[in-house]
C-alpha positions in Angstrom: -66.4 -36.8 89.7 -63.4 -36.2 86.9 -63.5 -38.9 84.2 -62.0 -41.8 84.8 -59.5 -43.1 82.4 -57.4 -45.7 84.5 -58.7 -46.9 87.1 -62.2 -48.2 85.8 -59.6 -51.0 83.9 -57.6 -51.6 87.0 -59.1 -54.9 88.7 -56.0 -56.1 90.2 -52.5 -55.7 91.2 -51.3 -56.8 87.5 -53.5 -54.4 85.5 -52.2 -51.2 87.3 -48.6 -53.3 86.7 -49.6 -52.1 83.0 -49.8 -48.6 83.6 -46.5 -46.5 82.6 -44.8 -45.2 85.7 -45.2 -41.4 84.5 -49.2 -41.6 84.5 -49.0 -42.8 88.7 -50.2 -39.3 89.6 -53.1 -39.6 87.0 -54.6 -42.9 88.5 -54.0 -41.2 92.3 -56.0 -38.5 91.2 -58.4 -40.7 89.8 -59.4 -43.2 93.1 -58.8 -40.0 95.1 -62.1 -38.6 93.4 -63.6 -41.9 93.2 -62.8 -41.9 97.2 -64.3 -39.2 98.1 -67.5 -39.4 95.5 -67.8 -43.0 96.9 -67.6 -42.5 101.1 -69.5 -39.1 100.6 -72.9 -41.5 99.9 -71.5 -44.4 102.4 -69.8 -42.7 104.8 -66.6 -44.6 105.8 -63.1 -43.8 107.1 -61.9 -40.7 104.8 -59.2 -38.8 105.5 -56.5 -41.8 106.6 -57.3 -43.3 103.1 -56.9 -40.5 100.9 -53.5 -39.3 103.0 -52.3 -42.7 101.6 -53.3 -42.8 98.2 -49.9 -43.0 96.6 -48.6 -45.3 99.1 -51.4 -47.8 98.5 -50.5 -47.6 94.6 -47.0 -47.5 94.8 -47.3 -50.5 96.5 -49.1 -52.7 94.3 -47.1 -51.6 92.0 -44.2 -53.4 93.1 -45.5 -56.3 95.0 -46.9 -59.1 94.0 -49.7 -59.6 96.2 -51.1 -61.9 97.5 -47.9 -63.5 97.6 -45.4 -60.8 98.9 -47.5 -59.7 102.4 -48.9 -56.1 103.0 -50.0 -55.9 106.9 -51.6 -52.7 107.1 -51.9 -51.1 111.0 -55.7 -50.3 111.2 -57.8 -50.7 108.0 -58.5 -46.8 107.7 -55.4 -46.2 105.3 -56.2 -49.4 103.1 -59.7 -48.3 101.0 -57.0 -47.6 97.8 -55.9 -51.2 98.7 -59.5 -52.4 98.5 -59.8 -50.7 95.2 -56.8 -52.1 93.3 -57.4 -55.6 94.3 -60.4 -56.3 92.8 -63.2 -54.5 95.1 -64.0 -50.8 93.2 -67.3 -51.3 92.8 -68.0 -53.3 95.7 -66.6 -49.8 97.8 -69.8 -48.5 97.3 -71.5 -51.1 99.8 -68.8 -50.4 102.4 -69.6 -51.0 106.0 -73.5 -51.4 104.7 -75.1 -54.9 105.8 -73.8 -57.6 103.7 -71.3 -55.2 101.7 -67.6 -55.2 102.3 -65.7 -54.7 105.3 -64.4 -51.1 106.9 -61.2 -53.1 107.2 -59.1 -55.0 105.4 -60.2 -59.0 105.8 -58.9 -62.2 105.0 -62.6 -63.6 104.6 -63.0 -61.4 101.9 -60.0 -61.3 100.0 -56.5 -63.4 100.1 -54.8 -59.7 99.5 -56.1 -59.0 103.5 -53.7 -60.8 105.8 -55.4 -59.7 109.2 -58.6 -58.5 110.2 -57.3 -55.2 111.6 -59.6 -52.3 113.6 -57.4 -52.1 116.4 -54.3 -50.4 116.4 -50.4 -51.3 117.0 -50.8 -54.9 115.8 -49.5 -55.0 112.2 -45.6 -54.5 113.3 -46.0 -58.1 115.3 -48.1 -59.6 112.6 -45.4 -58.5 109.9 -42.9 -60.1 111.8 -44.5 -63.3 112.6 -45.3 -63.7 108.5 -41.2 -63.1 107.9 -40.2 -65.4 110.5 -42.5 -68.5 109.3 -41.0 -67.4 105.5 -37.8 -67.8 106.9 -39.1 -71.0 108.6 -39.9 -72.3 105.4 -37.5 -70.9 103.0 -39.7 -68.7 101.1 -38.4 -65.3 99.0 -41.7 -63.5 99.6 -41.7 -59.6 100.5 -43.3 -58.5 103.9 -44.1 -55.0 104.2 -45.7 -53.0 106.8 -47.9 -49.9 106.8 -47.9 -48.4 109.9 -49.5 -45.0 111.1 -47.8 -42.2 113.5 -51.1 -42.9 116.1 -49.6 -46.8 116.5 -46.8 -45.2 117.9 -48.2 -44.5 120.9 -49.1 -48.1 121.7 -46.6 -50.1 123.7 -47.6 -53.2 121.3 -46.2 -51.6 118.5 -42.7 -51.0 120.3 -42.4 -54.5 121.9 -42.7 -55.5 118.0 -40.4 -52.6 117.2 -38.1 -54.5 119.8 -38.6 -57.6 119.0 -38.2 -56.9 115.5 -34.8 -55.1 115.6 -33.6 -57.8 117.8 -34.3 -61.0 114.9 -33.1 -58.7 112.0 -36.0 -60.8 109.7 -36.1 -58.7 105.9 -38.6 -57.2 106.5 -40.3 -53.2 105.4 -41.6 -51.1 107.7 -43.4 -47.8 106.8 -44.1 -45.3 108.9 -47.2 -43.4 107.7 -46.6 -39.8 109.4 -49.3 -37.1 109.0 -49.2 -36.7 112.9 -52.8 -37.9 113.6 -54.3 -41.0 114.8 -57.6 -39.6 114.8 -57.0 -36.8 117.3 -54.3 -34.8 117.0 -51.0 -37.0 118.4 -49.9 -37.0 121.4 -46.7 -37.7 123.7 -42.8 -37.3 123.3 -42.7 -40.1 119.9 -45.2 -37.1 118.0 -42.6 -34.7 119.1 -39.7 -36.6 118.0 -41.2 -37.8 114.6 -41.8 -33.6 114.0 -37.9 -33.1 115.1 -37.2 -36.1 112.2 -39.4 -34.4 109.5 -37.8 -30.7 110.1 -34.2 -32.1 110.1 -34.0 -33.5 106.4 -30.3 -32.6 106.8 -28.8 -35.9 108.4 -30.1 -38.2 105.7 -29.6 -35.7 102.5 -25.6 -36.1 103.6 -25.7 -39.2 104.2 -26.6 -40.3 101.2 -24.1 -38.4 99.4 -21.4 -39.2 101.2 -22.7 -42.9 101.0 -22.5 -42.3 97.0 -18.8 -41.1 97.4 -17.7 -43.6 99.3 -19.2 -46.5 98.2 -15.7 -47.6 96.4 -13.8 -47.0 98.8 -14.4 -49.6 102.1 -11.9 -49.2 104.2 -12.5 -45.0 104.4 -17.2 -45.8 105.0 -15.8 -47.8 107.9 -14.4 -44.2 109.3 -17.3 -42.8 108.3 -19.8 -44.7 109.7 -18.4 -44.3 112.8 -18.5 -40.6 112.5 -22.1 -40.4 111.3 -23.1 -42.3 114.6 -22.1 -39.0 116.4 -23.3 -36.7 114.0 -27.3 -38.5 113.3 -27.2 -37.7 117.0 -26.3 -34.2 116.7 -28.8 -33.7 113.8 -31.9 -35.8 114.8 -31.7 -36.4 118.3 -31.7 -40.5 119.5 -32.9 -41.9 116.5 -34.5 -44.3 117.8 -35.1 -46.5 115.0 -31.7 -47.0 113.6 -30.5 -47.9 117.6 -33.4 -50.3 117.6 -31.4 -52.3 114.7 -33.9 -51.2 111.3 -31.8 -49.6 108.5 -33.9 -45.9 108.9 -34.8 -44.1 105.4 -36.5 -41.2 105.0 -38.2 -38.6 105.7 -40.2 -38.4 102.2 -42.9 -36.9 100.7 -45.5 -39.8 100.7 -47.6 -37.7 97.9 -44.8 -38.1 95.1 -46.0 -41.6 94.2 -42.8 -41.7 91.5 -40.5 -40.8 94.4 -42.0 -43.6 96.4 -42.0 -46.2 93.7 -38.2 -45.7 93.5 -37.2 -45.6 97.2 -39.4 -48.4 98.2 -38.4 -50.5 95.0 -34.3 -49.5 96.1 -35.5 -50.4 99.5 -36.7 -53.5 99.0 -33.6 -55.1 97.6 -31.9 -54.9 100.9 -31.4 -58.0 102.6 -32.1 -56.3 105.7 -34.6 -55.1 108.6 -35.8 -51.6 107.2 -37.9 -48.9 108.1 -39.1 -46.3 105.6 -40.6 -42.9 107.2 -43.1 -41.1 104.6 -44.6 -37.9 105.6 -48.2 -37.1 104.5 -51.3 -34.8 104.8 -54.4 -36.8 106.2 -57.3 -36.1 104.5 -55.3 -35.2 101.3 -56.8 -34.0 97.9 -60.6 -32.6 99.9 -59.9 -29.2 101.0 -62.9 -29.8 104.2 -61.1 -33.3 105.6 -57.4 -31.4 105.3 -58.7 -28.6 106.8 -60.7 -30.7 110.0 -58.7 -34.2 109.8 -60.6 -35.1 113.2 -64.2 -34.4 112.0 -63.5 -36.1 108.8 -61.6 -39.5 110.1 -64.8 -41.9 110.2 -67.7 -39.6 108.1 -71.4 -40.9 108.2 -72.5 -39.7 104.3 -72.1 -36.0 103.7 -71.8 -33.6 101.2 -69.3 -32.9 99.1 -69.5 -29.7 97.9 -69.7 -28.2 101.6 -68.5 -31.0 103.2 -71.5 -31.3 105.9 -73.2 -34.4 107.0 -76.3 -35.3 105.1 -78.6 -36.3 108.5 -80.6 -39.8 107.8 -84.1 -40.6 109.0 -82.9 -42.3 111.8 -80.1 -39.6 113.1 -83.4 -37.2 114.5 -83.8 -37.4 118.0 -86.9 -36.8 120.0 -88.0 -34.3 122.3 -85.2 -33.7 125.0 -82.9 -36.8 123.4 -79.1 -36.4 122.9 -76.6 -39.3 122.4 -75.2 -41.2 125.6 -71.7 -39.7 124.9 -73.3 -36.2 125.0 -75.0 -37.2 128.4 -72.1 -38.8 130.3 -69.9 -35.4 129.0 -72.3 -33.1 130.8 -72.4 -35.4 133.8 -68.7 -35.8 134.2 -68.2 -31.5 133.8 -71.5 -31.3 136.5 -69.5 -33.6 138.9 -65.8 -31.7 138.1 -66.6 -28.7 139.3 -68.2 -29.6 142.2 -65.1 -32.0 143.0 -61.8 -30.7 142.1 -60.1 -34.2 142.3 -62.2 -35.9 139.4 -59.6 -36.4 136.7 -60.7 -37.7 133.0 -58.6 -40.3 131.1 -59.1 -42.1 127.3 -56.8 -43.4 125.2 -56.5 -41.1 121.7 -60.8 -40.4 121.7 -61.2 -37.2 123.6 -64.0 -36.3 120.9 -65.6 -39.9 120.7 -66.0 -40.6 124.2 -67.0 -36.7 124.9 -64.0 -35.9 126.6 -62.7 -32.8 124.5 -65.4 -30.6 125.9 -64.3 -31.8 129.6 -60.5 -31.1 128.6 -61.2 -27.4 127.7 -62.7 -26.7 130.9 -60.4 -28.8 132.9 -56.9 -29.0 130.8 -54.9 -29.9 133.7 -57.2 -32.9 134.6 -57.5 -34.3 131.6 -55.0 -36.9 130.3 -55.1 -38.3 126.6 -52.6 -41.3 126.6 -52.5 -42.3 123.0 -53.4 -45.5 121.5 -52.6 -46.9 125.1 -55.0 -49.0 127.3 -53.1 -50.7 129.3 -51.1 -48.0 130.0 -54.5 -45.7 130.9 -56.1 -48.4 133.2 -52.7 -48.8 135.2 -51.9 -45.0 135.0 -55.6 -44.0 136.6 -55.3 -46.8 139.1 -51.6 -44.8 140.4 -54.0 -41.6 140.3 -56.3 -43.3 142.5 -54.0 -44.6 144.6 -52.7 -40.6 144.8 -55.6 -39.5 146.3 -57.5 -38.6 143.2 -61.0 -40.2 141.4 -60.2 -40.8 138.3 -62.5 -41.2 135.3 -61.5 -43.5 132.2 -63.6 -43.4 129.4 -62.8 -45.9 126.5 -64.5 -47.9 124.2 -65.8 -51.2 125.4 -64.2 -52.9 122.5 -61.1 -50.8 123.3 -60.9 -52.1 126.9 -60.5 -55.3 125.6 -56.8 -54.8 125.6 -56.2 -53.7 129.4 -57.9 -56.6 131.0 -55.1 -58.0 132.9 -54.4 -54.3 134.0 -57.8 -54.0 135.2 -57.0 -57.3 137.2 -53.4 -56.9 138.6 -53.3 -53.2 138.4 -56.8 -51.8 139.9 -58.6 -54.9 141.2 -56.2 -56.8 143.6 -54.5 -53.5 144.7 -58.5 -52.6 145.6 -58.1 -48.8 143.8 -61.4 -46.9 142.7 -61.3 -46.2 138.8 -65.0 -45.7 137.1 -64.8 -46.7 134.1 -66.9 -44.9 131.3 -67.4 -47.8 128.3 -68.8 -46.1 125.3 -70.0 -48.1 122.1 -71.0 -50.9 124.8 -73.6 -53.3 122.3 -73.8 -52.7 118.7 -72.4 -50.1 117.0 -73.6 -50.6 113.5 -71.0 -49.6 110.6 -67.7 -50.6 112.3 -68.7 -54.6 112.8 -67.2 -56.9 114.3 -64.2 -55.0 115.3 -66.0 -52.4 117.4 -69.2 -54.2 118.3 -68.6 -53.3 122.4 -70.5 -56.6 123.1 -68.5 -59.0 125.7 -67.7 -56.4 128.6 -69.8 -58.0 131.5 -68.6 -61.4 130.8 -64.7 -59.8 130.7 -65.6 -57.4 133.8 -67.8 -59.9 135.5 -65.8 -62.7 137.1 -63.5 -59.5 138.6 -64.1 -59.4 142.2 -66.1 -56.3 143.8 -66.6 -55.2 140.2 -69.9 -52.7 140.0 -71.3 -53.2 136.3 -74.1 -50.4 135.4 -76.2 -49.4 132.5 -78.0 -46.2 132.6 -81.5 -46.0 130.9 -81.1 -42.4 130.4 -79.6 -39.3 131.0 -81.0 -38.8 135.0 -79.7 -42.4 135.9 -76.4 -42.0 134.2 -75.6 -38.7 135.9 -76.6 -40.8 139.5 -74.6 -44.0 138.4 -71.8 -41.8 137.5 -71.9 -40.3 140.7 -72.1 -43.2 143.0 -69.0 -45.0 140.8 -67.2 -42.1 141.5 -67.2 -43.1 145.2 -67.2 -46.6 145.0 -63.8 -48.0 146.5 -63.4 -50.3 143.3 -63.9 -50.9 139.8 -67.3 -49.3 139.1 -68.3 -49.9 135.1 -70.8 -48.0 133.2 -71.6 -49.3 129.9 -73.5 -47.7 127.2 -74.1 -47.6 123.4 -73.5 -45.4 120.3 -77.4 -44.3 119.9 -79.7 -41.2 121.9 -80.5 -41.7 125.6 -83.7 -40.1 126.9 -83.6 -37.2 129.5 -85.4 -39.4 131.5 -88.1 -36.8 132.2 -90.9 -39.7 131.3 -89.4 -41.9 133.9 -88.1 -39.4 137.0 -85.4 -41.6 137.9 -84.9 -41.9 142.4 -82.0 -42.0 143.9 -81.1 -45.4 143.9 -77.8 -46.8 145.8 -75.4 -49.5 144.1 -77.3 -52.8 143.0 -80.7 -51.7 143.4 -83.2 -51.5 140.5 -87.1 -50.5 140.4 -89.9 -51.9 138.3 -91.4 -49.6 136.0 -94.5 -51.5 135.2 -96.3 -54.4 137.0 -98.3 -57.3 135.6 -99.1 -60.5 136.5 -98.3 -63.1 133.3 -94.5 -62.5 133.0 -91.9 -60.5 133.5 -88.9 -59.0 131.5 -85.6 -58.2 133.6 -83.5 -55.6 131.6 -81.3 -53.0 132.1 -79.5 -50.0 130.3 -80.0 -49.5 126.2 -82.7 -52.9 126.2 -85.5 -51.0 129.0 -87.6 -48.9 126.3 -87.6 -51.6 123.9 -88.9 -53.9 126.5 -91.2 -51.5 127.9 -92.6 -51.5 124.2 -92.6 -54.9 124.1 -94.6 -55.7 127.4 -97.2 -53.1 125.4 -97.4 -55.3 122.5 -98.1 -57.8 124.8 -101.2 -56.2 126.9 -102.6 -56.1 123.0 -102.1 -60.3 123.1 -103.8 -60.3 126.3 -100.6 -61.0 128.5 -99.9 -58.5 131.2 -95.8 -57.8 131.6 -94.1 -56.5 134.8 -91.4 -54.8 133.6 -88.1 -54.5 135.7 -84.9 -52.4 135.0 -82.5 -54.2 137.6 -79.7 -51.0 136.4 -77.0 -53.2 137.6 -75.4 -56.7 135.9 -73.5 -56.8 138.9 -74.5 -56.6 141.7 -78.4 -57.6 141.2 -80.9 -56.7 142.9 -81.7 -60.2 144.3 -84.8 -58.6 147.0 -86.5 -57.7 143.7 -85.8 -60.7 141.1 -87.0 -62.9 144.5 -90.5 -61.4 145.4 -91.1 -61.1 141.6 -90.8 -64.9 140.8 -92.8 -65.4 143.5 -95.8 -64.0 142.1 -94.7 -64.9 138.1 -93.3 -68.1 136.8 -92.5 -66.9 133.4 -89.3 -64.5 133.6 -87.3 -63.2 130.4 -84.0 -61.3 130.5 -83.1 -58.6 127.7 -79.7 -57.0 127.0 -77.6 -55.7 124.1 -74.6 -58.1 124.6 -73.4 -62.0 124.2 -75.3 -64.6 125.9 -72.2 -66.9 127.1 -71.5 -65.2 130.7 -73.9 -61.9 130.6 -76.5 -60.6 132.8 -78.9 -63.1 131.8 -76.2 -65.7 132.8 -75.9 -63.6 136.1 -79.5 -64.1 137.2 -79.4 -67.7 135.9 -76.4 -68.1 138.7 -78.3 -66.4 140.9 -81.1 -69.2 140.7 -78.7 -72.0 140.9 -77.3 -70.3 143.9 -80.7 -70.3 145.7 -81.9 -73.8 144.7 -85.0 -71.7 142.7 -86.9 -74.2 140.1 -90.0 -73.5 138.5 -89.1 -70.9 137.1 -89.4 -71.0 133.6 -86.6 -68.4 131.9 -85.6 -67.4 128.7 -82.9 -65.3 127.8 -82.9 -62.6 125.2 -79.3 -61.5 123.9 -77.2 -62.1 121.3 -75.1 -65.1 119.8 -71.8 -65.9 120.6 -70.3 -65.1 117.4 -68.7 -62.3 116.0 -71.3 -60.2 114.5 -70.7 -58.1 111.2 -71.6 -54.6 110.1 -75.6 -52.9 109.6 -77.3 -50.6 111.2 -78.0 -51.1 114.6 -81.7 -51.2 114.5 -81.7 -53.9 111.7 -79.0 -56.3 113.7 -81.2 -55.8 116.5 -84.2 -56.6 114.8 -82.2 -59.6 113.3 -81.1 -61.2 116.1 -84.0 -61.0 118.3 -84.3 -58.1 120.3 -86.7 -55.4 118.6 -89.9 -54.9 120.7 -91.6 -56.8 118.1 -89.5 -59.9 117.8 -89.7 -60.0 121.7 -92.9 -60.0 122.0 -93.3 -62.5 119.3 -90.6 -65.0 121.0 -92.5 -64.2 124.7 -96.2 -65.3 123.3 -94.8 -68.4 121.4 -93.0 -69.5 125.0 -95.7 -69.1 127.5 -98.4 -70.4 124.6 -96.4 -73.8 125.1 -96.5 -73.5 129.2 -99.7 -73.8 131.6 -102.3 -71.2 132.8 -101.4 -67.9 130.7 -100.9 -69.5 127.3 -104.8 -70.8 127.8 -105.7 -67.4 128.0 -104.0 -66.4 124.2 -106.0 -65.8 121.3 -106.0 -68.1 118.4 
């Protein structure tokens, strides 16, 4: 890393206020290098953040936050911001367990408005913050950093809308290096390039703006004549008939160039809308050269580039990841059935779809930042006669519920959905932790919710969901899946599970990512002297009820295991199911996690923390029955 000759002084806002406006592109260069020296050991989000170096300083060079507001859309573009308000060094424990957050946070700084890992929101949360100034009668500045990939989210143009319409003072930049994360897609990518190669409109403009400027009556004429010609030059622009005064394009890498439009800018007592145009990954010759690859990076290194593989990255014998397992399914299935058709919402490479799309291109459909629209949009494919396929994350899907209710549910359409990152996904937090999908999917009526154990039972599960009339759910996490060549998996039918080991002490009902812990765990146990049946029910809903009945009738201590919040998941399920059917003595004990938001850490460790290694289970299990009848007389002392 260069020597640093700036930037090791600058611990806030008013200490880069001190540099001289010439040396700008020296302290760029300067966190650019500490960026990439830094995330290399971490890992992190890389490319957004050093395609908006000079945005982040050019801002903080004119603000004065915390008081004037930055919303930034998605935290990937703000590690810069991070930096210059106080929180260098503390990069270097960035999305590690008890270091600092991926994203930007108001829990960790007052210079974070909004917690922000999801996408489209910072145009509506901008907007909110000017109109409750206005409310109050405040001065302060709101800007907004907003990325080309928001544009394909319908939040971000009802805030557009909304926006326009009130006419608050407010800045909106528009962060163009068309990418979200994948390349961008839809007709707003397309007319944003039309924008950036027709420079012509606004150099005019502007001159003729200068030339005029004394002279009122004659800009009246000519502002009705640029109205025809903007059209003739950049087609619709649809910002300036929105109601935002439109600047721009610019380079968003000449920091001096952006310190003086954005300061000239910001004088005007006006809705705006600044458009920068940039080069994610900028500055590292590997993340400008693969923008996709490089977007979230696990530690790697920089000379080459590559990813430096942990301890816990190596798979066993005949693993792969659950993405990796559900993409060969889904291609199996395709070509057996031309009228599977794939959908996600801007992740074709996280959810394993990209591999699908280049042997199926005309059945594959990447939306954009759009959930909504994907849930509605596959349930009009189903209702055409096809079997549509929707893969998104679980957090993701979040967004869409009332889609999934109004739009597939009550009009009784068949859409599987594929829910990647379903539990804990380690560096991402809170924001991404996929851990609330069977309580959100659960109360939906005719809703199938499965959880493969491995790679045989997801390729089944897939399968049958694929034929099921209605919503049909698979969830599963961000780790490996076995092949299930230990375990030959049977051809099972919807809501019917099997019992992989039998004891006669207690038994442990789990499905999906929590059966080879528990399998573990009821081996721990034999070593205690307590013999574990050990049943993977497959399904949160519908159970297998003929199962979970003759087994409490033979055990009376019963203990349910899954990756996801206790308040309404499949734990609560087979608690319902008891009340349902009067069934007492039975005593049960449900292994999940809080009901709180739960931050970043590996995995393994949050596991571990909260209860549901193989170890703490079986700890937890011995220390319940111990204070029961019968079995706990049998425990060593």
């Amino acid at each position: 890393m260069n020597h640093l000759n700036y930037i090791h002084k600058i611990n806030s806002p008013e200490d880069l206020k001190k540099v001289p406006l010439s040396e700008l592109p020296n302290v760029c260069g300067e966190y650019r290098s500490f960026l990439i020296d830094t995330v290399s050991k971490t890992g992190g989000h890389l490319g957004a953040s050093l395609g908006a170096v000079e945005l982040n300083v050019a801002l903080h060079y004119l603000l004065d936050s915390p008081k004037d507001k930055i919303c930034w859309d998605v935290g990937h573009q703000a590690y810069v911001h991070k930096m210059i308000t106080g929180r260098r060094e503390r990069l270097k424990t960035i999305r590690q367990a008890d270091g600092i957050s991926g994203f930007p946070s108001p829990f960790e700084s007052p210079h974070d408005q909004f917690i922000v890992g999801h996408a489209c929101t910072a145009i509506s949360q901008g907007l909110g913050l000017a109109a409750a100034r206005d409310f109050h009668g405040g001065h302060e500045k709101i800007v907004v950093v907003v990325g080309d990939g928001a544009l394909t989210g319908g939040l971000a143009y009802e805030a557009l809308n909304n926006a326009g319409h009130l006419g608050k003072r407010m800045l909106i930049i528009l962060n163009d290096n068309e990418m979200s994360i994948s390349k961008n897609v839809g007709a707003i990518s397309k007319y944003l390039n039309k924008v950036i190669t027709n420079p012509l409109y606004n150099r005019i403009r502007t001159e003729v703006e200068k030339q005029l400027r004394h002279f009122p009556r004659l800009r009246k004429l000519a502002d009705y004549g640029f109205e025809s010609f903007k059209h003739l030059l950049v087609p619709g622009l649809i910002f300036e008939e929105l109601g935002f005064r439109y600047f721009g394009p610019v380079n968003g890498h000449d920091v001096i160039g952006l310190v003086k439009t954005i300061d000239n800018i910001l004088k005007i007592n006006d809705v705006c809308l600044l458009h920068i145009v940039t080069k994610k990954g900028k500055g590292y010759e590997f993340a400008e050269k693969d923008a996709e690859r490089l977007h979230g990076v696990t530690p790697f290194d920089v000379r080459t580039g590559e990813k430096v593989k942990g301890p816990s990255e190596s798979k066993a014998e005949g693993e792969i990841t659950y993405t990796q397992a559900f993409s060969q399914a889904l291609i199996q299935l395709a070509r057996e059935d031309e009228k599977i058709v794939a959908i996600t919402a801007a992740m074709p490479s996280g959810t394993g779809l990209d591999k699908f799309a280049k042997e199926f291109p005309n059945r594959f459909f990447d939306v954009g930042i759009a959930e909504q629209h994907a849930v509605t949009f596959a349930g009009a494919l189903a209702k055409g006669g096809m079997k549509p396929v929707c893969a998104i994350y679980s957090t993701f899907l979040q967004r869409a519920q009332d889609q999934l209710i109004h739009d597939v549910a009550l009009q009784k359409l068949n859409v599987t959905l594929c829910l990647d990152r379903a539990g804990l996904v380690g560096a991402d937090g809170a924001t991404h932790n996929g851990i609330f999908d069977i309580s959100y999917l659960g109360h939906i009526p005719h809703t199938v919710i499965a959880a493969p154990k491995d790679s045989a039972e997801m390729f089944h599960m897939l399968k049958l969901g694929i034929e099921y009339p209605h919503i049909f759910a698979m969830r599963y996490p961000r780790a490996n899946i076995s092949s299930g060549a230990k375990i030959p998996t049977k051809v099972f039918e919807i809501g019917e599970g099997e019992i992989l080991r039998e004891g006669e002490d207690v038994a442990i009902f789990t499905l999906g990512s929590m059966v080879a812990p528990s399998l573990k765990c009821a081996e721990l146990l034999a070593e205690g002297g307590i013999d574990a049946t050990v049943c993977n029910l497959r399904f949160a809903k519908p159970l297998d009820e003929k199962m979970i009945l003759e087994v409490i009738q033979k055990i009376p201590f019963v203990f349910t295991v899954e990756e996801h919040v206790l308040t309404g998941g499949f734990g609560s399920k087979i608690l319902e199911f008891f009340e349902r059917n009067g069934i007492q003595n039975v005593h049960i004990k449900r292994f999940a996690l809080p009901d709180e938001f739960i931050e970043h850490g590996s995995r393994d460790k949050l596991l571990a923390r909260f209860g549901l290694s193989s170890e703490a289970m079986a700890k937890s299990i011995l220390e319940t029955i111990q204070l029961g009848s019968g079995v706990g007389e049998r425990l060593p002392t």
